[in-house]
N, C-alpha and C positions, 0 to 999 in steps of 0.2 A: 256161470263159469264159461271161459271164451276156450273152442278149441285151439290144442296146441300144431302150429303149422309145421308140416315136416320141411328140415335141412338136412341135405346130404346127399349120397347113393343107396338107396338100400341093397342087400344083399345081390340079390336077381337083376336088376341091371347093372353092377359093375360085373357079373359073369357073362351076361350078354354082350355087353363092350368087349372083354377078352376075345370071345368066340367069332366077334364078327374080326376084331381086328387079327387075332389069327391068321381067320379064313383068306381076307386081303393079302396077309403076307405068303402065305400060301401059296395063290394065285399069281403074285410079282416074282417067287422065285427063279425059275425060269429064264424070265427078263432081265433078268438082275443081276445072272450069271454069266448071261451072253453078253450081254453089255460091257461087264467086267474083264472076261477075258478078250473080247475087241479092244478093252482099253489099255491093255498087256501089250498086245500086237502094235498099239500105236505108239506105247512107250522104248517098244525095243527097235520100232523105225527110228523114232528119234532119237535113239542111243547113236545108231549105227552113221544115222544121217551125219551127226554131228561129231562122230569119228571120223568120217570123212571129210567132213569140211576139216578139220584139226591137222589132217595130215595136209592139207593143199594149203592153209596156214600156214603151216608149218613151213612148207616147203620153198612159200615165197619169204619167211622173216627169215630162215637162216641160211638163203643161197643156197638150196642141196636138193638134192632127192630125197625125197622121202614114200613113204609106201604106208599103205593100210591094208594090214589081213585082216580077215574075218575066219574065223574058226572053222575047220571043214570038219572034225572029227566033237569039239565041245561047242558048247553056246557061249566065245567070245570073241573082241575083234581088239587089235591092238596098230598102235602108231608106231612104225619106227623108222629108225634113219636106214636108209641104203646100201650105202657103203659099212659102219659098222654096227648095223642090226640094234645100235640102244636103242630101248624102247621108250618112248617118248610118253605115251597115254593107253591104257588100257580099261576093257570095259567086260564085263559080264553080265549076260543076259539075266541071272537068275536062276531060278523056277519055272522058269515063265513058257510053258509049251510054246515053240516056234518050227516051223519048218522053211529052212532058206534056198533058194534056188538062184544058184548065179546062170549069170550070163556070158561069153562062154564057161561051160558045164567044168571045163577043166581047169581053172581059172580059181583062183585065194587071194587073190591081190591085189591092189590097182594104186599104182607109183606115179607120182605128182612129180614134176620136174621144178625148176627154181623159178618158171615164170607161171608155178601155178596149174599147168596144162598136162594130163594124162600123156604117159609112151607106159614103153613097152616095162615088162616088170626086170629087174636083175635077169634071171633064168631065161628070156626072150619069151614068155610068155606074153599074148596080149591080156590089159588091163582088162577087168572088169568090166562090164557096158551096164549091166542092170541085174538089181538084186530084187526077187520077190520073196515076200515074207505074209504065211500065213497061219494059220492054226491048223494043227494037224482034225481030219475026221474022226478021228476018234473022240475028240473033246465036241465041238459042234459042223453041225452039217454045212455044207458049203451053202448053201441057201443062205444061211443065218452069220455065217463066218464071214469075219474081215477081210482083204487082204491088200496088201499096201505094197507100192514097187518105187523104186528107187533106180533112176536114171543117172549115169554118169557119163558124161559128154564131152570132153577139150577138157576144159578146168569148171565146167558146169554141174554141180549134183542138184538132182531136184526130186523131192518125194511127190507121186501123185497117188492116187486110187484108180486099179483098172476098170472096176465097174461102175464110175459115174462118166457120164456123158452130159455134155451141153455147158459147163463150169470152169471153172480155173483147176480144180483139183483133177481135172481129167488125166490121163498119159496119152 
């Protein structure tokens, strides 16, 4: 009689497999979260970004002034025209924990003229100069938190990251 060879998992190592793999998911969550929510913070730059570009678009195809707020009371930023306030594009953050900081502090707006180029807002407000955007500390610690700034210049927006140094993504 030839012995019969075993095929399969037996019982005892398919519960070893669960517990180690567990264990690893365990140990990645953490990671995984942080990761996650820095990838919130980079989608709601490039919401914001590309608001802005839309309004200075804007503003050279149809000859006008145009303006882009950003929400100083909820999480959204909209496009509209100047003179009659239609709103052209609108955008909402979400869920998405953000904490935004303009540049000057008193300051929602920043109005593109017809060649493209920042002035002063309706109300004589000055535009906009730079918007930083981070994860509040209560979600993760500033050590481990992203935060992304957004430069607006003439008719120039440009997203960097303030804490790398030596790169293109610098500010």
């Amino acid at each position: 009689m030839k012995p019969r060879t075993q095929s399969g998992f037996t019982l005892i190592e398919l519960i070893i497999t669960l517990v180690v793999i567990g264990v690893l998911m365990l140990a990645g969550m953490p990671s995984l979260f942080e990761w996650m929510t820095n990838l919130r913070i980079r989608t709601v730059s490039e919401s914001v970004l590309n608001g802005l570009r839309t309004a200075r678009t804007e503003a050279v195809r149809r000859n006008s002034d145009m303006m882009f707020v950003i929400g100083a009371a909820e999480p959204t930023w909209q496009v509209q025209r100047n003179d009659t306030l239609e709103v052209i594009s609108r955008s909402e953050f979400g869920n998405t924990p953000v904490v935004t900081q303009l540049s000057p502090a008193n300051t929602v707006a920043v109005s593109f003229g017809p060649l493209g180029i920042t002035k002063n807002n309706p109300d004589g407000s000055p535009p906009i100069a730079q918007i930083d955007l981070t994860v509040p500390e209560t979600l993760l610690s500033a050590a481990n938190a992203r935060s992304l700034r957004i430069l607006i210049s003439g008719g120039m927006v440009r997203m960097c990251d303030p804490n790398v140094a030596g790169d293109a993504r610098e500010c």
